[in-house]
C-alpha positions as CSV (number, residue, x, y, z in Angstrom):
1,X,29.8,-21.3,9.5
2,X,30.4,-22.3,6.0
3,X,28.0,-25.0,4.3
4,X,29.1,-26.0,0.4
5,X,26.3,-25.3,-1.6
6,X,25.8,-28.9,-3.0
7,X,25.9,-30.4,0.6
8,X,23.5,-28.2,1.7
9,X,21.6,-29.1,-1.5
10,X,22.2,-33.0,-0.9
11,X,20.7,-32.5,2.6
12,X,17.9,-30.6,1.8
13,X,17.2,-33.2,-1.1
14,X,17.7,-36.1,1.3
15,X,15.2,-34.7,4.0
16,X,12.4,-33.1,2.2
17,X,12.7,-35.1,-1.0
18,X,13.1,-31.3,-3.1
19,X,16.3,-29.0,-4.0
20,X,17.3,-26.4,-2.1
21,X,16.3,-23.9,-5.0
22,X,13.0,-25.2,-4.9
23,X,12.4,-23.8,-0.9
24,X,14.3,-20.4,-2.2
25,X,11.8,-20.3,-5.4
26,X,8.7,-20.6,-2.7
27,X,10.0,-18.4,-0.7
28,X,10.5,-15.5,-3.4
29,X,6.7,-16.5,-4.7
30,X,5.6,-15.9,-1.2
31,X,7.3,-12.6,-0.5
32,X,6.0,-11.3,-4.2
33,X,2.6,-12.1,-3.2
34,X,1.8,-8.9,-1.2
35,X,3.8,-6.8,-3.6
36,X,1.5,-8.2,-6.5
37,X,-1.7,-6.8,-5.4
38,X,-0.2,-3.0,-4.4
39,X,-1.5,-1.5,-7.5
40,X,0.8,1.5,-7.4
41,X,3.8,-0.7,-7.7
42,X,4.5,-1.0,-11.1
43,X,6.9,-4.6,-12.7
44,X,10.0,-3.3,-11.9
45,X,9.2,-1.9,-8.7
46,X,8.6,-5.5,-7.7
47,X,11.6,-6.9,-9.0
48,X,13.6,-4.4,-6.7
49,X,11.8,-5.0,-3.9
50,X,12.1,-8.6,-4.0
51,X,16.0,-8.0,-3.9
52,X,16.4,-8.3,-8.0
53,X,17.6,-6.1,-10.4
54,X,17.0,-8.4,-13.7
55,X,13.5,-7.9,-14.2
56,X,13.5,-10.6,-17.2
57,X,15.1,-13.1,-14.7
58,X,12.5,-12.5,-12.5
59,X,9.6,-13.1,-15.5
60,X,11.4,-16.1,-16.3
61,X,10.9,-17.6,-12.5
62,X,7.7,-16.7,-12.0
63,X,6.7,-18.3,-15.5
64,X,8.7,-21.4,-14.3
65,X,6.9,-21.6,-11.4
66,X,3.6,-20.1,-11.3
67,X,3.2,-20.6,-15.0
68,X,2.9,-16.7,-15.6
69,X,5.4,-14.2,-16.1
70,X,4.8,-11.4,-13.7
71,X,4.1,-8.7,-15.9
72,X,1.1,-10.5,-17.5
73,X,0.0,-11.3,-13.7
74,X,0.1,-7.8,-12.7
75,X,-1.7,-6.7,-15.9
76,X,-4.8,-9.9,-14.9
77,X,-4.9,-8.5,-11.6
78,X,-5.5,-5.2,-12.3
79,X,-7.9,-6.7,-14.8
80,X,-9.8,-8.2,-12.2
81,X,-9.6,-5.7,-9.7
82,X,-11.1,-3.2,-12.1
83,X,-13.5,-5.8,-13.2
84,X,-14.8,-6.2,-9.1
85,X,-14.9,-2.6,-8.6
86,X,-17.3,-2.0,-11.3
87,X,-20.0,-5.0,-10.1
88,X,-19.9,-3.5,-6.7
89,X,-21.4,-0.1,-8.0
């Protein structure tokens, strides 16, 4: 079955009130969400696993939409992982 992108965009637009790229973007957040709290994963690793191989592309997204770029998430969660681990001794 072949859909042209901007009809598939029109009918997504037209029932959810959102672009297409907007479900895609979600979905990508939600799929890095596990990924981001596996501590032996390092940026990069991410990016591949996520299906990417531009690592800045991927910063650039998830500064877009999360308001972050990825690297400087990873870096606050390890931040406050360290920071839990040492008020539960």
């Amino acid at each position: 079955m072949y859909i042209k992108a901007a009809h598939l965009n029109d009918t997504v637009r037209a029932v959810t009130g959102f672009p297409v790229t907007y479900y895609i973007q979600q979905e990508l957040m939600r799929r890095a969400q596990p990924l981001l709290y596996q501590r032996d994963l390092s940026a990069n690793e991410i990016v591949a696993a996520l299906g990417f191989e531009d690592a800045q592309y991927v910063n650039r997204l998830f500064s877009k939409v999360v308001g972050v770029a990825l690297r400087i998430l990873r870096k606050k969660l390890h931040l406050l992982f360290r920071l839990a681990t040492m008020r539960c001794r």
